[in-house]
N, C-alpha and C positions, 0 to 999 in steps of 0.2 A: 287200371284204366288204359284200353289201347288207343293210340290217339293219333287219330290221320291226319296226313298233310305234313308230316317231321321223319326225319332221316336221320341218324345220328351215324357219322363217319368216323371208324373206330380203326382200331386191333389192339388184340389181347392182354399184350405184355406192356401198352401206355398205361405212364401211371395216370395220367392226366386223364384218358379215357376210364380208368379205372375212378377214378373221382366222379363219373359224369353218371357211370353207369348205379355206382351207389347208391346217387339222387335216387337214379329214377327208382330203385328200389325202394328208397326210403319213403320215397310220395308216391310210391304204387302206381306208376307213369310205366306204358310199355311203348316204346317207337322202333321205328324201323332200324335194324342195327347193322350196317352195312360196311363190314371188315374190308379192310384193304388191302390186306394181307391174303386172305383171302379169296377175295374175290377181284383179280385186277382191273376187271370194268370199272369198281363202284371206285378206284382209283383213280383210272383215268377218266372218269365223269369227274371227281374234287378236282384233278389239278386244270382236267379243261373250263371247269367254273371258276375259282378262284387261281389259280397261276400257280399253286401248291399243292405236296402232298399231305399240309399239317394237319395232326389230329389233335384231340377230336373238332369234328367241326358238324353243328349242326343245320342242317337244312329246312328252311323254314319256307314251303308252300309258297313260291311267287316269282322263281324261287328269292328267297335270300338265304345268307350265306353266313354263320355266328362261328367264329373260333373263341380260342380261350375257354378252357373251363370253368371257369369262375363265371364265367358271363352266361353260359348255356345254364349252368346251373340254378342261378340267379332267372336268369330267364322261364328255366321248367316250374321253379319257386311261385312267381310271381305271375306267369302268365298259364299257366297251364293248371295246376295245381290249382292255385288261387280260385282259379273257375271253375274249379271241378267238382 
């Protein structure tokens, strides 16, 4: 399920991103996936929004702004999924 309005701010070798990404596998959730490594805009768009380069960190349409994996997780869980 592709699902607009979410950004998930990544690169390759985080383990913590690598937890995030599984979700989404796991609930069949596809977002925007915007390496940082990568691509250094979608860099300096995370640290000119939140003050940091931490990943991952999800972007949630308004915008807001969710770090910690456990909580985007929890989040894709319970609000995304959940209604899908």
């Amino acid at each position: 399920m592709k699902v607009p309005g979410l950004s998930l701010y990544h690169f390759e070798g985080c383990p913590y991103c690598g937890r995030v990404r599984d979700a989404m596998r796991r609930l069949g959730i596809e977002l925007e996936l915007r390496d940082i490594h990568q691509q250094p805009r979608h860099r300096e768009e995370l640290v000119g929004a939140t003050g940091r380069q931490m990943v991952p960190c999800l972007r949630i349409e308004g915008p807001r702004w969710m770090h910690e994996s456990a909580d985007i997780v929890r989040y894709l869980e319970r609000e995304v999924a959940g209604k899908g």
